[in-house]
C-alpha positions as CSV (number, residue, x, y, z in Angstrom):
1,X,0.0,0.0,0.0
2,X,1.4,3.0,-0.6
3,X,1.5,6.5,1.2
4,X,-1.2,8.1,-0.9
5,X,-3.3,4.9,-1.0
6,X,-3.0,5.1,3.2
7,X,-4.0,8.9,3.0
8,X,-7.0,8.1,1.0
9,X,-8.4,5.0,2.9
10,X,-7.8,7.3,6.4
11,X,-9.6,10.4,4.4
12,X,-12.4,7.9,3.7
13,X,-12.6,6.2,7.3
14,X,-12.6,10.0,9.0
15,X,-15.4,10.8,6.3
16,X,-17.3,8.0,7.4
17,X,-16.7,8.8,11.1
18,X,-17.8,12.6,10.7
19,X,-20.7,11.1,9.0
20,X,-22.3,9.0,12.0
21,X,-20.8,11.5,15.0
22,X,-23.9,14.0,16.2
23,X,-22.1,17.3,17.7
24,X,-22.1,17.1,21.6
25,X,-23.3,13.1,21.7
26,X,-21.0,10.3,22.4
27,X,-21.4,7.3,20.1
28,X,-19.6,4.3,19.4
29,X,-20.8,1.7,17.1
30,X,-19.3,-0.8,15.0
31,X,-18.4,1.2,11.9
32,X,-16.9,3.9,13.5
33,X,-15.1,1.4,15.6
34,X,-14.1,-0.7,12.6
35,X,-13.0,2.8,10.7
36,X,-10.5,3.9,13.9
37,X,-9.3,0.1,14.3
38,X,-8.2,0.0,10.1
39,X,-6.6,3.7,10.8
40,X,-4.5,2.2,13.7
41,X,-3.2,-0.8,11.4
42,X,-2.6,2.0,8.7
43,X,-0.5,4.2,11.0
44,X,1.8,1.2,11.9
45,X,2.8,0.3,8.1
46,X,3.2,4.1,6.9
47,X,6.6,5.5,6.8
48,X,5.9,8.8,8.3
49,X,6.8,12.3,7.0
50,X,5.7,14.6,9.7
51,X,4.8,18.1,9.0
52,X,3.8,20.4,12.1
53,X,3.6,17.5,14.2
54,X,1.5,15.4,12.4
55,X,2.2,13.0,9.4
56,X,0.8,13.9,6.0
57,X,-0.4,10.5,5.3
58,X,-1.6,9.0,8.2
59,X,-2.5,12.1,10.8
60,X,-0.2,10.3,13.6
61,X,0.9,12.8,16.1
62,X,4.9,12.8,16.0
63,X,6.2,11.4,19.5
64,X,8.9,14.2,20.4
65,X,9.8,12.3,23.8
């Protein structure tokens, strides 16, 4: 999978996400659980480029410890 190929599929999972999420009401079903669970596996095979803290492709915050 590539980089762009990673941004996309996380672009598409956070879509779905924003989609199902009502402002100021917590919910956690299946989808959205599925969505942030394929993010996580997408995180650990990209090869991060971090701009202001976050990579490009996947959005993981850059550890500065």
């Amino acid at each position: 999978m590539t980089q762009l190929e990673i941004r996309k599929r996380i672009d598409d999972n956070n879509r779905i996400i924003e989609n199902i999420l009502k402002p100021n009401q917590f919910t956690l079903n299946n989808i959205i659980s599925n969505a942030l669970a394929e993010n996580r596996k997408l995180q650990k095979i990209c090869i991060h480029n971090f701009v202001d803290g976050y990579c490009e492709y996947c959005d993981m915050e850059e550890n500065n410890d």
